[in-house]
N, C-alpha and C positions, 0 to 999 in steps of 0.2 A: 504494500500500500504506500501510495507516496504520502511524504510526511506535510504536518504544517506548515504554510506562510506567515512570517510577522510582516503583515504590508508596511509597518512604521520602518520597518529594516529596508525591504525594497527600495522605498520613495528616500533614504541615508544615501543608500548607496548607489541609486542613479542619480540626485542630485551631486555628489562626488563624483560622477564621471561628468557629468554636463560641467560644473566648477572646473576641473581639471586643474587641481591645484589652487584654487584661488579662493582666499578667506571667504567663510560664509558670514560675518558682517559686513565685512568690504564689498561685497555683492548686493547683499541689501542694500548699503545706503547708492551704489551707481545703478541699483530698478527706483526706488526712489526718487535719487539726484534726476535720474533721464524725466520720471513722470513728471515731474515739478515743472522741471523745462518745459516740455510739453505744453502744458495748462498755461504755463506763463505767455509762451509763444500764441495759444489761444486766447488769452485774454487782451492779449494785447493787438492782437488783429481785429476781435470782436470790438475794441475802444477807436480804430480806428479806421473800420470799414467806411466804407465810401462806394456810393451807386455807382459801379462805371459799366456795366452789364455783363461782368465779366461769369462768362457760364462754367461751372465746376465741372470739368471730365468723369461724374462719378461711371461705375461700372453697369452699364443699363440691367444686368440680371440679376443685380443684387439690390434694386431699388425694390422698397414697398411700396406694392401703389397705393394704398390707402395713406399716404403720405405726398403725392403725386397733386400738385393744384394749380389753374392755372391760373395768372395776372384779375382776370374776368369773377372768378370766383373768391379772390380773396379781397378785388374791390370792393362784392359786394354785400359781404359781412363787416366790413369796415364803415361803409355807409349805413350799415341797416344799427348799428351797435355805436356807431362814431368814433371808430378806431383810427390810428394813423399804423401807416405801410409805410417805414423806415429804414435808412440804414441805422449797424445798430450804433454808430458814435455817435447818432443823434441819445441814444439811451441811458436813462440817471438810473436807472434801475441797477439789483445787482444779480450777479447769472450763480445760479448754484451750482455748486461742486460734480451733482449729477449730471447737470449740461454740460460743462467742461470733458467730463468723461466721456460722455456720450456723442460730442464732438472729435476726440483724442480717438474715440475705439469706429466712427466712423469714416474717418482720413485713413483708419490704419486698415480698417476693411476693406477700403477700395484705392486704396494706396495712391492717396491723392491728398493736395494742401488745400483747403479753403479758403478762400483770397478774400471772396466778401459776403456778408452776412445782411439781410433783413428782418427787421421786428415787426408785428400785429401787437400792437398795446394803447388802452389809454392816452390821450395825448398828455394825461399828470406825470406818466412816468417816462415823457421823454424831460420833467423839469422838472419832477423830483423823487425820490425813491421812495416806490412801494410795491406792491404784488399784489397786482391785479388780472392774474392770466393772461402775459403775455404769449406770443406765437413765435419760434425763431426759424429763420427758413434761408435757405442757400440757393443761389438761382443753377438753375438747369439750361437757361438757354430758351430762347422762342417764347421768351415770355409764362415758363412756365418754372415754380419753385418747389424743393424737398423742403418738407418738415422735419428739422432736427429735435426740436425739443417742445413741452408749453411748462409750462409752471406759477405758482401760484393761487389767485381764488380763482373760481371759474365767475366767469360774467353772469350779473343777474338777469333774467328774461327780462326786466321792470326798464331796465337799461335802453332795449328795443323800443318801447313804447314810451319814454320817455322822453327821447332825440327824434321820433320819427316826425314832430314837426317843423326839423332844422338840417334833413334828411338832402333838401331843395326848395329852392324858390316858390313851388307849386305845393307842396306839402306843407310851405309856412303860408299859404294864400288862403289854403281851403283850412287849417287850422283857426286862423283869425274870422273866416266867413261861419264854420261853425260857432267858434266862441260867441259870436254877435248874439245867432237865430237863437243859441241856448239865452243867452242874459236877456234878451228879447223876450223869449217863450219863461219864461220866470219873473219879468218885471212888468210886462206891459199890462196887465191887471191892475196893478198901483198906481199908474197914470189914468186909465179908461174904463175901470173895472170891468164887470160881467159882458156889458154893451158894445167893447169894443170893436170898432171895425176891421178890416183888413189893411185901407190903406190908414188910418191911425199905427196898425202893428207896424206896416212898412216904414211911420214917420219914426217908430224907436227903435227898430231896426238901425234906419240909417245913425242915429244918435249914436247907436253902441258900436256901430261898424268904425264908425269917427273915430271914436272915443279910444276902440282897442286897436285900431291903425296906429294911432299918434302914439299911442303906450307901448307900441311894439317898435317904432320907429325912435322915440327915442329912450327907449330899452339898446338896442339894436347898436344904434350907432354911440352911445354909451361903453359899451363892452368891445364893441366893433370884432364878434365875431364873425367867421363864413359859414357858407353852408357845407356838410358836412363833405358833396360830390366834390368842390371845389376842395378841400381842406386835406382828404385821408390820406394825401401822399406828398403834403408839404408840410416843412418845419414851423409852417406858421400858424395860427388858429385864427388869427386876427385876417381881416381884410388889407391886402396889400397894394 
């Protein structure tokens, strides 16, 4: 009968041949010293990436597609949520150890460097640090990005419906037309009561159409934000 294995003995003694010779702390600290490097080299690309459209050679059979998205689709979670599409040295945020890694163990996958990086976040955290689920993504080329990592809170649904009427010009039009007909259809009683006509409603209609124009207009140019079509892919939020 053959005898027992102590596998703690196997994994001594081929670690001894792979070493060949060479101290087993001195080994450790240059796997180590290389990883450090590594991440450093990565954060420091991720600080100061810059859009030039430079597409990453990854290896097409080892891409997941459910990571696969194109320019068009990541527009339009940005508008529907009011995100901005950056690169990431626009970014105050700060990237976890797990993205770095997963970064590090994706170059080494496909045995390729990552030149430039974009973010899906918040436009708070391209001006100040917090975690808000952002999205990091590496371009592929033809307008189309890999998702390397997200992390963070996840976005709340309330978010969508929120910004949806600062989404575009037309969705902040029809926002302020219904605001009116509601303050309209809840006030007009108190000016005309029971008897009111149709065109008296129209005459506090127009009142309140007035009323929430001018509050929206100098709301608007007060804050001097854009809408959100204009805004998800520049560094600015204000009107320029």
């Amino acid at each position: 009968m053959l005898g027992l294995v102590d596998l703690h003995k196997e994994l001594l003694k081929n670690r001894r041949k792979d070493l060949n010779g060479i101290e087993v702390m001195k080994w450790v600290d240059d796997v180590f010293k290389n990883v450090d490097s590594q991440h450093e080299r990565i954060r420091t690309k991720l600080n100061s990436s810059h859009s030039n459209n430079n597409a990453t050679n990854f290896k097409r059979e080892k891409l997941e597609e459910d990571k696969i998205f194109h320019i068009s689709q990541i527009r339009t979670i940005c508008i529907q949520y009011r995100l901005k599409f950056l690169s990431t040295s626009f970014f105050k945020g700060d990237y976890p150890v797990e993205t770095i890694s997963k970064i590090n163990e994706l170059e080494n996958s496909h045995d390729v460097k990552i030149e430039e990086f974009k973010i899906v976040a918040p436009s708070i955290l391209f001006r100040l640090k917090k975690a808000d689920d952002p999205l990091l993504f590496a371009p592929l080329g033809n307008d189309l990005y890999y998702l390397i990592d997200k992390w963070g809170n996840d976005i709340n649904l309330s978010r969508k419906i929120k910004y949806w009427p600062v989404r575009s010009f037309d969705n902040f039009a029809f926002s302020l037309l219904i605001t009116s007909i509601v303050l309209t259809g809840l006030s007009h009683r108190l000016f005309f009561g029971e008897e009111g006509t149709v065109a008296q409603f129209f005459v506090v209609f127009l009142f309140f159409l007035k009323g929430v124009i001018g509050m929206a207009l100098f709301y608007g140019v007060a804050i001097g934000k854009n809408f959100t079509e204009f805004s998800w892919k520049s560094e600015h939020d204000k009107i320029q």
